[in-house]
N, CA, C and O atoms as CSV, one atom per row, in Angstrom:
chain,resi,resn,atom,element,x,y,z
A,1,UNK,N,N,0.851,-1.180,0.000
A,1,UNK,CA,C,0.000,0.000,0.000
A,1,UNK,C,C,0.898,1.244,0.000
A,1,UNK,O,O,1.755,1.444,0.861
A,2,UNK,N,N,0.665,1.985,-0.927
A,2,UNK,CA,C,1.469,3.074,-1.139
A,2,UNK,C,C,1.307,4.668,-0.139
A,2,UNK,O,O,0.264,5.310,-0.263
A,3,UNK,N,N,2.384,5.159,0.777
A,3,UNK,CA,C,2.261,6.222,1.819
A,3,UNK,C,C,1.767,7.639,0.940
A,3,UNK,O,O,2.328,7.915,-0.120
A,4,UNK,N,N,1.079,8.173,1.288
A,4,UNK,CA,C,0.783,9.666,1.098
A,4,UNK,C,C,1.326,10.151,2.137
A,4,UNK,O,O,1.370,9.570,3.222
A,5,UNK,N,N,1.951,11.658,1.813
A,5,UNK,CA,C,2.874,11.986,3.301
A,5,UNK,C,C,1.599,13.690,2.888
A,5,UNK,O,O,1.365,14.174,1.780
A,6,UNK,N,N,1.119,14.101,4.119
A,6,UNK,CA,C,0.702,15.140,4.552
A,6,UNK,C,C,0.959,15.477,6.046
A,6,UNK,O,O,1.301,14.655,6.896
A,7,UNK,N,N,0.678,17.223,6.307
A,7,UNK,CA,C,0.960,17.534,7.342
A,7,UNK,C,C,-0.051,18.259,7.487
A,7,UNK,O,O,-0.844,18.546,6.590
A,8,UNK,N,N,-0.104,18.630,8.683
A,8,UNK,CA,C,-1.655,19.422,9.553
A,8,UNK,C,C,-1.073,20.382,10.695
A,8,UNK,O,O,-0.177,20.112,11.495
A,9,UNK,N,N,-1.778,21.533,10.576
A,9,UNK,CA,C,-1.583,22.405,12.188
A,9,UNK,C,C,-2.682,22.547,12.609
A,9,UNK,O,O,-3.780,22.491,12.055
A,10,UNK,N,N,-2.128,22.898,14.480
A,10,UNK,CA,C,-3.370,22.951,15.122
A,10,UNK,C,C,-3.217,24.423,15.528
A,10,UNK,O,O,-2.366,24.773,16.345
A,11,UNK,N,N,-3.828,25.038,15.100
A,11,UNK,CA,C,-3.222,27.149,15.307
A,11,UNK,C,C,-4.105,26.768,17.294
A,11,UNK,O,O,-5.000,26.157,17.878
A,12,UNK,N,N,-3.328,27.397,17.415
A,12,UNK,CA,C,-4.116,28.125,18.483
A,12,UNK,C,C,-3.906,29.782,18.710
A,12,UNK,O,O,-2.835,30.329,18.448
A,13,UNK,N,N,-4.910,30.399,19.158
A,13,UNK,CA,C,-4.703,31.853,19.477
A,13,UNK,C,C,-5.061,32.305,21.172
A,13,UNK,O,O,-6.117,31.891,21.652
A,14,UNK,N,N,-4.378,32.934,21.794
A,14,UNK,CA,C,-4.843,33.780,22.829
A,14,UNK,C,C,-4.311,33.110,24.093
A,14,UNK,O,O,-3.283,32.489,23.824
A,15,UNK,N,N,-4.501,33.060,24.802
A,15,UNK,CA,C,-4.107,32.276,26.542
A,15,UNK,C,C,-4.828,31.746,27.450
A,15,UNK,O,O,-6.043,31.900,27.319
A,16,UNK,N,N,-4.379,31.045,28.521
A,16,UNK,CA,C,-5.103,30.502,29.387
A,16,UNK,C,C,-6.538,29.728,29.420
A,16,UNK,O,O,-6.645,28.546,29.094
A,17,UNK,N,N,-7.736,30.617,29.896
A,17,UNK,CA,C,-8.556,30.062,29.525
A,17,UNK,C,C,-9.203,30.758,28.260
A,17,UNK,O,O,-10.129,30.046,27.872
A,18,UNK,N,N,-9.065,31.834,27.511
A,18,UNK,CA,C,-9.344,32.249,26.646
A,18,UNK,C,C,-9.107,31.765,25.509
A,18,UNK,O,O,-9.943,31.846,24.609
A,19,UNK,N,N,-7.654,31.040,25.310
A,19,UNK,CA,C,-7.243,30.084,24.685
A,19,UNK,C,C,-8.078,29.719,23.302
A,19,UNK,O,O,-9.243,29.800,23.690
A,20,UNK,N,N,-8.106,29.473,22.336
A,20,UNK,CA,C,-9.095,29.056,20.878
A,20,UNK,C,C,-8.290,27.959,19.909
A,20,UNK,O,O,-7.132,28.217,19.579
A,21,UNK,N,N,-8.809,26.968,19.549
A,21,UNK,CA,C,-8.028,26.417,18.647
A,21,UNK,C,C,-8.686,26.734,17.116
A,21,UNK,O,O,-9.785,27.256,17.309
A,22,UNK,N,N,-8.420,26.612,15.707
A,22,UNK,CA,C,-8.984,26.973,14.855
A,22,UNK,C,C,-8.993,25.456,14.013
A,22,UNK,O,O,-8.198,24.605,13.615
A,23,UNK,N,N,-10.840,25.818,14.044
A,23,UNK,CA,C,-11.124,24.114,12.885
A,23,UNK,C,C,-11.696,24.265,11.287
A,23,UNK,O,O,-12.381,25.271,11.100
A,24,UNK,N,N,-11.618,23.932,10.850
A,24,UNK,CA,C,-11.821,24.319,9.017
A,24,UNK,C,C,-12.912,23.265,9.007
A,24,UNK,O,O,-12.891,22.375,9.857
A,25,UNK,N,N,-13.922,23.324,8.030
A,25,UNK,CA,C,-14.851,22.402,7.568
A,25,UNK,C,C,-13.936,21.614,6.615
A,25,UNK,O,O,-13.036,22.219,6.032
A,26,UNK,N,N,-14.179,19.861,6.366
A,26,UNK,CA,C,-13.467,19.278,5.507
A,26,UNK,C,C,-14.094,19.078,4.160
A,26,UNK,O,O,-15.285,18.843,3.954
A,27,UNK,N,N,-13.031,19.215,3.164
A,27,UNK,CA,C,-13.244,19.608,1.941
A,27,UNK,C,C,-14.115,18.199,1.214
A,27,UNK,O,O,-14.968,18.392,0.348
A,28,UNK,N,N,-13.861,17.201,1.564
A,28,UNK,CA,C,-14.754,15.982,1.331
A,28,UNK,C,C,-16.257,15.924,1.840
A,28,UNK,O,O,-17.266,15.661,1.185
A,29,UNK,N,N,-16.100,16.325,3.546
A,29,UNK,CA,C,-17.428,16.325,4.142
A,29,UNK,C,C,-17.803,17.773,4.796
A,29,UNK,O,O,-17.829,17.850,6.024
A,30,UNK,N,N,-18.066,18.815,4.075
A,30,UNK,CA,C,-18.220,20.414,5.218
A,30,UNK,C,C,-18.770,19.929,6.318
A,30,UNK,O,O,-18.142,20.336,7.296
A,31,UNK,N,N,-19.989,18.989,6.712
A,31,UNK,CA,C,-19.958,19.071,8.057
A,31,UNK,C,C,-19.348,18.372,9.104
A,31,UNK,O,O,-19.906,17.965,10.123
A,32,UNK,N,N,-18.112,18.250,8.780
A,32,UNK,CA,C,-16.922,17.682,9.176
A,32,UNK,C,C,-16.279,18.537,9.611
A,32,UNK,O,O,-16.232,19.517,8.867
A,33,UNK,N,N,-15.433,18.666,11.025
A,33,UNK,CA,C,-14.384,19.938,11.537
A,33,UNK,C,C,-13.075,19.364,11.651
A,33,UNK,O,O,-13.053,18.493,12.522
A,34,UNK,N,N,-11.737,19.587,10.951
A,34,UNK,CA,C,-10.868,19.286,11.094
A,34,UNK,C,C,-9.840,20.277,11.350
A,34,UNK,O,O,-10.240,21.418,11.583
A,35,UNK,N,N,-8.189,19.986,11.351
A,35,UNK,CA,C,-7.316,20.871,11.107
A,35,UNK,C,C,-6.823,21.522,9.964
A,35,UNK,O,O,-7.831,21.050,9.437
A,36,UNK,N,N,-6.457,21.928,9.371
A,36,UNK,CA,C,-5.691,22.562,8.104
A,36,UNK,C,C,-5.054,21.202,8.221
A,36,UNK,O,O,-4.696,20.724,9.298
A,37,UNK,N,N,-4.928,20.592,7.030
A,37,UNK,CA,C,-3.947,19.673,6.392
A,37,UNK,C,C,-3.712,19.786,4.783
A,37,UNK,O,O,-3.973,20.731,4.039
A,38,UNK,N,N,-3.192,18.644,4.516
A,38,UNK,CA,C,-2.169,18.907,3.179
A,38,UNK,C,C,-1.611,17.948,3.127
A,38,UNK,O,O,-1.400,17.157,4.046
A,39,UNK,N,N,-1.120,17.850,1.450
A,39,UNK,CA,C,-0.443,17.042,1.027
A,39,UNK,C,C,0.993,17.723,1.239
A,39,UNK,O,O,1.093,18.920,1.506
A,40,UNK,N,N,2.391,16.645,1.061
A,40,UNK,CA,C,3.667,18.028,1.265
A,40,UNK,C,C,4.253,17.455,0.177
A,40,UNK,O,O,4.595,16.328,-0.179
A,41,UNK,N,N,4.272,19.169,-0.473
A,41,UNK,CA,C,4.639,18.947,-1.633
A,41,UNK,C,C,5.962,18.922,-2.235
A,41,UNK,O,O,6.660,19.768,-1.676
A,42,UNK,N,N,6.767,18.129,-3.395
A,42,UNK,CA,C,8.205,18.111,-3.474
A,42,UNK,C,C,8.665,19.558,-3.339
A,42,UNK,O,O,8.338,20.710,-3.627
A,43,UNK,N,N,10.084,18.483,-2.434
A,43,UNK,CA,C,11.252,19.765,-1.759
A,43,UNK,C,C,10.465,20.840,-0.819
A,43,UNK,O,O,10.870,21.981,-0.595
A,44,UNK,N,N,9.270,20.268,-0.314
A,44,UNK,CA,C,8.816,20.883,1.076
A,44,UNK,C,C,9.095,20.165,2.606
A,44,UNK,O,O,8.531,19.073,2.682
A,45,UNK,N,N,9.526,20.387,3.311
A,45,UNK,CA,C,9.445,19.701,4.600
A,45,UNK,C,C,7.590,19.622,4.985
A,45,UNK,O,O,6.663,20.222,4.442
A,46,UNK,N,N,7.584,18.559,6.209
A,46,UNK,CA,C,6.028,18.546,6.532
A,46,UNK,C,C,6.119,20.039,7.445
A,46,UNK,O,O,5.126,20.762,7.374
A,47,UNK,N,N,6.886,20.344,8.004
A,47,UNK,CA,C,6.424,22.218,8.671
A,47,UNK,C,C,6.084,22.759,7.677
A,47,UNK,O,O,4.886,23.006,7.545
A,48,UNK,N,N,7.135,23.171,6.513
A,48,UNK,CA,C,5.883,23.914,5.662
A,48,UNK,C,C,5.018,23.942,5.094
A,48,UNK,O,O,4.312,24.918,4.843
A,49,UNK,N,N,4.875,22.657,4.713
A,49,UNK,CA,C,3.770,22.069,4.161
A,49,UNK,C,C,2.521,22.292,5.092
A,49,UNK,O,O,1.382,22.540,4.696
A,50,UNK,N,N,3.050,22.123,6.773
A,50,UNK,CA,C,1.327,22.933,7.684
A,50,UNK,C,C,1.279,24.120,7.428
A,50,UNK,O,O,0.191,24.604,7.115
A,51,UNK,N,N,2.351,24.863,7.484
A,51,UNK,CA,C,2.003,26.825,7.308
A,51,UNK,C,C,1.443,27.033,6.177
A,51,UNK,O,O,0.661,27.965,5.989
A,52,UNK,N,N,1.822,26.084,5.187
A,52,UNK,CA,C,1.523,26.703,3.929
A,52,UNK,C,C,-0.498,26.336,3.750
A,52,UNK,O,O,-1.315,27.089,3.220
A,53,UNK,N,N,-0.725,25.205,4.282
A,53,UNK,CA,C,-2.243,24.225,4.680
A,53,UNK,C,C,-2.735,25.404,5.204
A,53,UNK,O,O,-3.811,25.857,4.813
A,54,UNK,N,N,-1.929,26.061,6.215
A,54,UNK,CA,C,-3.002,26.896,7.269
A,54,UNK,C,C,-2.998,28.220,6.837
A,54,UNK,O,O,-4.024,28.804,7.186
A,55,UNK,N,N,-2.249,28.877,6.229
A,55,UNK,CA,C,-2.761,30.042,5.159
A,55,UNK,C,C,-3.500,29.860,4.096
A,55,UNK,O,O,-4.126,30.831,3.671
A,56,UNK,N,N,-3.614,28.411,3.329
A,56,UNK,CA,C,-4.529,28.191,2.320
A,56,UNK,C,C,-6.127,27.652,2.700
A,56,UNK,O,O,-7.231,27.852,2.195
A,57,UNK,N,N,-5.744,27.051,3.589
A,57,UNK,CA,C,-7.783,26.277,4.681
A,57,UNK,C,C,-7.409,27.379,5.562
A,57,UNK,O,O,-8.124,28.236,5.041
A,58,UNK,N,N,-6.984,27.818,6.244
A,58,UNK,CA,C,-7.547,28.719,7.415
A,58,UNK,C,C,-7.128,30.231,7.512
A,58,UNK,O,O,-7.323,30.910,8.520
A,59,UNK,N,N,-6.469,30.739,6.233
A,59,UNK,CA,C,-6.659,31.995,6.395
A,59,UNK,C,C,-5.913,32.726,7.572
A,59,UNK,O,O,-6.108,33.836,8.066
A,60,UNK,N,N,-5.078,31.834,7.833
A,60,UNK,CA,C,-4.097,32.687,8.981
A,60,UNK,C,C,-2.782,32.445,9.328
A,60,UNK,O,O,-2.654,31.234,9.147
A,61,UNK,N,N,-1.960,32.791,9.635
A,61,UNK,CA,C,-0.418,32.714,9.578
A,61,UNK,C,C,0.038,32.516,10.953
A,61,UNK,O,O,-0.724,32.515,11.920
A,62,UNK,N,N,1.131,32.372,11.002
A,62,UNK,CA,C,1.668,31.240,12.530
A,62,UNK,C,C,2.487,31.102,12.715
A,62,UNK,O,O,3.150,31.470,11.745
A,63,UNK,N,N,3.389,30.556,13.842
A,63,UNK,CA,C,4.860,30.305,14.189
A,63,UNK,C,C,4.621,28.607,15.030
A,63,UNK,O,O,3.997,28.165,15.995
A,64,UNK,N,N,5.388,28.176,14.142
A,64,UNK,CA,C,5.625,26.537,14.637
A,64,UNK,C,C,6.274,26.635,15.971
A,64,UNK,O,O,7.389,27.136,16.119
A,65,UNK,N,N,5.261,25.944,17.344
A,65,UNK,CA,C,6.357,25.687,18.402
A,65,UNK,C,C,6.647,24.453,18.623
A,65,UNK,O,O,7.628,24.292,19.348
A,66,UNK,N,N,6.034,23.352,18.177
A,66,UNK,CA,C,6.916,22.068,17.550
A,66,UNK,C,C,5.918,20.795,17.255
A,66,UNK,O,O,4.746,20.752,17.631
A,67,UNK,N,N,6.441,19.998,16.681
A,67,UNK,CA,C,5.675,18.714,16.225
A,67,UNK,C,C,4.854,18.069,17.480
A,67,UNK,O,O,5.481,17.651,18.453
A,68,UNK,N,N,3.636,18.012,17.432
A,68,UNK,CA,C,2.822,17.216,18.469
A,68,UNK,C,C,2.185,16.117,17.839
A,68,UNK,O,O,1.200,15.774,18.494
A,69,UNK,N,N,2.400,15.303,16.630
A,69,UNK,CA,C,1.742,13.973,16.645
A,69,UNK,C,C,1.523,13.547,15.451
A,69,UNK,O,O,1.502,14.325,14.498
A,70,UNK,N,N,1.319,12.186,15.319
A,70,UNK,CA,C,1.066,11.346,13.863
A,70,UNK,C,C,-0.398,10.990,13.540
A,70,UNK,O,O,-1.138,10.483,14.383
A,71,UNK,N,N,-0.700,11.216,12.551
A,71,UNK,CA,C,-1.967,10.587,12.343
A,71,UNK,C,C,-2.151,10.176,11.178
A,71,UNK,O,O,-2.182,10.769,10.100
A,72,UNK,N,N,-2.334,8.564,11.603
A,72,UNK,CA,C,-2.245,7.433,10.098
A,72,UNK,C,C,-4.205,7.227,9.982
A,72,UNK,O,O,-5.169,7.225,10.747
A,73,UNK,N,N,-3.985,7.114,8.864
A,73,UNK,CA,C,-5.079,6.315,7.891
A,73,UNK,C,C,-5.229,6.017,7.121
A,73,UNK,O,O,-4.254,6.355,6.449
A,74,UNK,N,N,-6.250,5.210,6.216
A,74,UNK,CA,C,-6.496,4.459,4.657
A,74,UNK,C,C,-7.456,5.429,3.978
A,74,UNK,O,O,-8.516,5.771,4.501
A,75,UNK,N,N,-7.056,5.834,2.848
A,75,UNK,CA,C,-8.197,6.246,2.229
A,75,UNK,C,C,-8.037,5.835,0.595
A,75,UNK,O,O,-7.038,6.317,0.061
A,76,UNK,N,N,-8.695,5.204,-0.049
A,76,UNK,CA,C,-8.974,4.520,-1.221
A,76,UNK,C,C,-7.666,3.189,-0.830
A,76,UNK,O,O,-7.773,2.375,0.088
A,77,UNK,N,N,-6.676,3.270,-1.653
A,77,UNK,CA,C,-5.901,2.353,-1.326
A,77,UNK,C,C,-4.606,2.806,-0.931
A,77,UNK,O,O,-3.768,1.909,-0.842
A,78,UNK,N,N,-4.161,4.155,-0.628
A,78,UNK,CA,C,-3.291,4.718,0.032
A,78,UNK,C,C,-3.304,4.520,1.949
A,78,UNK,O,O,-4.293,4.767,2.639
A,79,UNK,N,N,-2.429,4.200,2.301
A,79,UNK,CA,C,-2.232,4.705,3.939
A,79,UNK,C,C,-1.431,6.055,3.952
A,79,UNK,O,O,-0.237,6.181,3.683
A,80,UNK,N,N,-2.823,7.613,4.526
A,80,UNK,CA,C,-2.290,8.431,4.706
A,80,UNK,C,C,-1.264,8.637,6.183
A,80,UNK,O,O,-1.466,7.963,7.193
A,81,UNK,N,N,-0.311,9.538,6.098
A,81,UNK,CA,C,0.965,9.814,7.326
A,81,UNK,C,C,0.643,11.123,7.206
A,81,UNK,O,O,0.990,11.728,6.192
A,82,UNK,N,N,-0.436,12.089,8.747
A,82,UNK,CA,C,-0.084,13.483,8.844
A,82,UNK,C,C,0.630,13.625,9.881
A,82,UNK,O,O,0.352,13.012,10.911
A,83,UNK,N,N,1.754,14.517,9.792
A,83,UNK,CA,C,2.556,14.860,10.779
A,83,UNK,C,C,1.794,16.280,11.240
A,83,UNK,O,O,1.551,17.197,10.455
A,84,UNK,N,N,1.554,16.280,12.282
A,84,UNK,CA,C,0.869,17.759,12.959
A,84,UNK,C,C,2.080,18.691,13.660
A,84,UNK,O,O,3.049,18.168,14.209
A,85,UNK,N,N,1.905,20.037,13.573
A,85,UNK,CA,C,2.459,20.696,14.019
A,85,UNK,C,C,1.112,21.602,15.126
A,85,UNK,O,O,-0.029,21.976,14.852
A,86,UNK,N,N,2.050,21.693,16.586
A,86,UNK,CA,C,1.239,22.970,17.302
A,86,UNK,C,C,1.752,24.350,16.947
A,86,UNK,O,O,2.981,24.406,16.893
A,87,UNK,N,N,1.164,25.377,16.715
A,87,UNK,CA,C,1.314,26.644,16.084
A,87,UNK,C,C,0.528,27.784,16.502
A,87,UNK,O,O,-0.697,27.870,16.581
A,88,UNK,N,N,1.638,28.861,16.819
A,88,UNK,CA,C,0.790,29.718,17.652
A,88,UNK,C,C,0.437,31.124,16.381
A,88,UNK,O,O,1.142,31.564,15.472
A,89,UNK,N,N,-0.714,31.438,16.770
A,89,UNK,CA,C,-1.516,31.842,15.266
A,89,UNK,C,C,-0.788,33.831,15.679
A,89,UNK,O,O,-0.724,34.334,16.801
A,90,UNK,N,N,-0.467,34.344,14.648
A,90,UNK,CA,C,0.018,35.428,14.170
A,90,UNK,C,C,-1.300,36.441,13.725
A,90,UNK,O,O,-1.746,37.344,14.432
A,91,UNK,N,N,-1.724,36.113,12.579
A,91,UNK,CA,C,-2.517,37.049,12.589
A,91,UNK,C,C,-3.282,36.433,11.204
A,91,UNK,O,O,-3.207,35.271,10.804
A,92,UNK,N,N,-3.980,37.461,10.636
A,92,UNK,CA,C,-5.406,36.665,9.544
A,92,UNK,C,C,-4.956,37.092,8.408
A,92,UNK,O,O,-4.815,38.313,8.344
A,93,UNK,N,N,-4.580,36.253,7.132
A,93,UNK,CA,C,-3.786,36.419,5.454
A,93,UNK,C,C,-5.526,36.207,4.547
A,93,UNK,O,O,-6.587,35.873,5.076
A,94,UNK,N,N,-5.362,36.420,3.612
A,94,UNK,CA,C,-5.678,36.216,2.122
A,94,UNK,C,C,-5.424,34.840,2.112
A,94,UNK,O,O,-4.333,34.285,2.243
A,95,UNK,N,N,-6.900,34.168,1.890
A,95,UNK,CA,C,-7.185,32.552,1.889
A,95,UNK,C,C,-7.757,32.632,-0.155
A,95,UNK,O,O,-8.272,33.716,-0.432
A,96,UNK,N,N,-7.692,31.913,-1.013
A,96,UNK,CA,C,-8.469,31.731,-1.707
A,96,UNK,C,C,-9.624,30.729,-1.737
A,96,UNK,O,O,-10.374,30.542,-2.695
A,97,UNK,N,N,-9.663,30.100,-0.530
A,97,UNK,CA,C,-10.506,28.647,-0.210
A,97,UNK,C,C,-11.799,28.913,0.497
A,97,UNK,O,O,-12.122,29.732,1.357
A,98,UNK,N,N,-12.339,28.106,-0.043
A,98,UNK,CA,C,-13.911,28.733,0.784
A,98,UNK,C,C,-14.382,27.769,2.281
A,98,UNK,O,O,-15.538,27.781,2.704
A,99,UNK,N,N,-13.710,27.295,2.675
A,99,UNK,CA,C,-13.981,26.516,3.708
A,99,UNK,C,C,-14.578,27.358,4.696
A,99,UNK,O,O,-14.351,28.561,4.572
A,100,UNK,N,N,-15.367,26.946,5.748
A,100,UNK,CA,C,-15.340,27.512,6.822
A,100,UNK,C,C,-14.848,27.532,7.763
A,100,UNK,O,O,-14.327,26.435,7.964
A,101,UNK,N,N,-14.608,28.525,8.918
A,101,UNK,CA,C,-13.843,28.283,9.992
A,101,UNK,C,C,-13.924,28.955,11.023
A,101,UNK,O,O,-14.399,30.085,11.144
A,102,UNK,N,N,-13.280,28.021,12.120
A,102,UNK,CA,C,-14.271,28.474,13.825
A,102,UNK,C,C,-13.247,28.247,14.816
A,102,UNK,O,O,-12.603,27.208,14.952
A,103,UNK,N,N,-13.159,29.201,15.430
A,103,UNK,CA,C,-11.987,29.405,16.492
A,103,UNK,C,C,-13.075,28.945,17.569
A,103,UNK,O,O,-14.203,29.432,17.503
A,104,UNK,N,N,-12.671,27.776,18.812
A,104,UNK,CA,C,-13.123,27.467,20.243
A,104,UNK,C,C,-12.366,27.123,20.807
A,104,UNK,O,O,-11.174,26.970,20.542
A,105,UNK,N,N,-13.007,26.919,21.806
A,105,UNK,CA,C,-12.456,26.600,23.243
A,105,UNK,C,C,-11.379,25.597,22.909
A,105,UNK,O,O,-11.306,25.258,21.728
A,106,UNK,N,N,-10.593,25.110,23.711
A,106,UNK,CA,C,-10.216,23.194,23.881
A,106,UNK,C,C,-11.245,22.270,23.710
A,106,UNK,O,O,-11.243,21.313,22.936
A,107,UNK,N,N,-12.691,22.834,24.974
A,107,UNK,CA,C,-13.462,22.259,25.319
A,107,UNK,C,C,-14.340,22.080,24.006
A,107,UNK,O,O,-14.328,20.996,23.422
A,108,UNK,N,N,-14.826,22.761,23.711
A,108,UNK,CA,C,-15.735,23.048,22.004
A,108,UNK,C,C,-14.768,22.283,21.151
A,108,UNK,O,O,-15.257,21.437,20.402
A,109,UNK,N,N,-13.319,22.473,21.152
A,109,UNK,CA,C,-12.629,21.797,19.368
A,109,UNK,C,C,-12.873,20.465,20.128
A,109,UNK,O,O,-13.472,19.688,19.384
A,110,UNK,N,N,-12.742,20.190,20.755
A,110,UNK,CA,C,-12.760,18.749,21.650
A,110,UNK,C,C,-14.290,17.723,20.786
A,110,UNK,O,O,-14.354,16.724,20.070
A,111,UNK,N,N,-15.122,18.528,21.285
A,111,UNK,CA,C,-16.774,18.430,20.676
A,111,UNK,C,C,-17.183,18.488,19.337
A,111,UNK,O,O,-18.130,17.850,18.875
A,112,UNK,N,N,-16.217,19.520,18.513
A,112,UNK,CA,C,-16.796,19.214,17.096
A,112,UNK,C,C,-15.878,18.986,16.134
A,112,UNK,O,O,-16.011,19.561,15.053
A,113,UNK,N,N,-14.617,17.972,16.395
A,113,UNK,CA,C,-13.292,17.666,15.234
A,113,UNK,C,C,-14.039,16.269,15.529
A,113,UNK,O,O,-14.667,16.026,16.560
A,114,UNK,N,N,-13.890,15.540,14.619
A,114,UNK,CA,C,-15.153,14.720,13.890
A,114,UNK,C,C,-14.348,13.484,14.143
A,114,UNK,O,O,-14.884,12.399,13.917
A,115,UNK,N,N,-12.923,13.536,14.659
A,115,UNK,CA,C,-11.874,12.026,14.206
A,115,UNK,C,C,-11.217,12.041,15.806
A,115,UNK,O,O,-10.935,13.086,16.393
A,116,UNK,N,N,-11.027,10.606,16.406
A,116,UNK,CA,C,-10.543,10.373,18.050
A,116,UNK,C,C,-9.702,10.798,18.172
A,116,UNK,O,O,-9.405,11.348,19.232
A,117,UNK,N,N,-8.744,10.732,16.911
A,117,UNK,CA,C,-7.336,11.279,16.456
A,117,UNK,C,C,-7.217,12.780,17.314
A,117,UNK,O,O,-6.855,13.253,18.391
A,118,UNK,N,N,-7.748,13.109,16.118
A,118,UNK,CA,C,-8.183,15.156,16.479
A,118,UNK,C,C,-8.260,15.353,18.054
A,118,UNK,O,O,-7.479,16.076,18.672
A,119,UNK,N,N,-9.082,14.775,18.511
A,119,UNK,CA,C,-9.202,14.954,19.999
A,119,UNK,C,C,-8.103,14.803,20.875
A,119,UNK,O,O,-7.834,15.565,21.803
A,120,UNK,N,N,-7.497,13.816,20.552
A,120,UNK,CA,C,-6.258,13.348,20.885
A,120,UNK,C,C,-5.136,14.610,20.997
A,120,UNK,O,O,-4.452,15.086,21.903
A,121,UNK,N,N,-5.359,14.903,19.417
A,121,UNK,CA,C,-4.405,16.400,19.226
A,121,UNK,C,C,-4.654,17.567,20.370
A,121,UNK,O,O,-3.886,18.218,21.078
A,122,UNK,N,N,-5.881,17.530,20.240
A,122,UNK,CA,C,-6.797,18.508,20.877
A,122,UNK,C,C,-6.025,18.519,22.079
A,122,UNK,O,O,-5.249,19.439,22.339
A,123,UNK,N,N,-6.213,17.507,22.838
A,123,UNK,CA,C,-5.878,17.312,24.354
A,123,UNK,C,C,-4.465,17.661,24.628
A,123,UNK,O,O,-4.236,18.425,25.566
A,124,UNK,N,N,-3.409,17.150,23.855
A,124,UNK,CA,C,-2.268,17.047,23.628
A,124,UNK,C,C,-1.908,18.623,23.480
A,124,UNK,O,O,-1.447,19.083,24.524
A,125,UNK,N,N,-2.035,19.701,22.239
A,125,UNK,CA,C,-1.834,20.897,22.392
A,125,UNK,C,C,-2.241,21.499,23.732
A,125,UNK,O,O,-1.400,22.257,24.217
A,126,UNK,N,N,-3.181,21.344,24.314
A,126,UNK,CA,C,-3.838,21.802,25.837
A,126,UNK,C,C,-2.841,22.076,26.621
A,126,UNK,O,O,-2.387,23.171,26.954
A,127,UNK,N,N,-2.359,20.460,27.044
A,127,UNK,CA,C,-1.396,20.121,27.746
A,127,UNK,C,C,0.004,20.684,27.672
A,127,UNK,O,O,0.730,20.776,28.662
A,128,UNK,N,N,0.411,21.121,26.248
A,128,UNK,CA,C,1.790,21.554,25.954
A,128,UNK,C,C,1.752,22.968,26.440
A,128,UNK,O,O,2.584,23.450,27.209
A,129,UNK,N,N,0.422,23.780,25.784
A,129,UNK,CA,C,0.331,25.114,26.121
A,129,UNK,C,C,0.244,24.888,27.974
A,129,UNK,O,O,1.211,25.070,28.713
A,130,UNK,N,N,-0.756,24.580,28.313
A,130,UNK,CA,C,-0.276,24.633,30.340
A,130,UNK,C,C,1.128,24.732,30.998
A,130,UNK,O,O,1.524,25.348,31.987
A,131,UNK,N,N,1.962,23.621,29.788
A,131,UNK,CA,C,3.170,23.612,30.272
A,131,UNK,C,C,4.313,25.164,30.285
A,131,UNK,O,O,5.165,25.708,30.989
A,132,UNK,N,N,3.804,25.279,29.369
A,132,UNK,CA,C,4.302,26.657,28.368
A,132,UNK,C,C,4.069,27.708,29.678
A,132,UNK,O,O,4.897,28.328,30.346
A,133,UNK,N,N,2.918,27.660,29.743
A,133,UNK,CA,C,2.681,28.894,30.777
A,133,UNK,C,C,2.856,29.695,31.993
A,133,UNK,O,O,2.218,30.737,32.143
């Protein structure tokens, strides 16, 4: 079975409990909430390949504070590999993509990212930012 290599960020904006993570509708299912992901494209690393995901699905720009996690799956006859990056969100760019998108809580992205995975992420960025603080 042949690897697809993509990467994903999880932006977050603001602090403490104010804190927001940002979820995009997925381009297969809109009522689906995921992260910015991507394919990474030749002579890209998977970091840029998320910055570049999260200015194109989410319309906002960021600073990588480091890799938080893998997330494998099958889709047709590929096993996809996203490498996620946590990323602290900068400010709002020029998207050409029409997705939608929704900054919440932990507690809220927790509730509406559609995959155990995601949640997983979810929890995981939480935890890094507490540490951070």
């Amino acid at each position: 079975m042949p690897a697809v290599l993509q990467a994903g960020a999880v932006v977050v904006r603001g602090q403490g409990a104010s804190a927001e993570v940002l979820l995009v509708s997925a381009k297969k299912d809109p009522r689906q909430w995921i992260f910015p992901k991507g394919h990474v494209e030749p002579g890209e690393s998977a970091a840029e390949a998320a910055l570049r995901e999260m200015r194109e699905e989410g319309g906002v720009d960021g600073r990588i504070i480091r890799r938080i996690g893998v997330s494998t799956y099958e889709s047709g006859k590929a096993r996809v590999k996203v490498s996620y990056f946590l990323v602290r969100y900068r400010r709002a760019v020029l998207t050409t993509e029409s997705r939608k998108r929704r900054w919440r809580s932990f507690s809220k992205a927790r509730e509406l990212v559609t995959f155990d995975d995601a949640r997983a992420l979810v929890d995981k960025a939480e935890r890094l930012l507490r540490k951070r603080a």
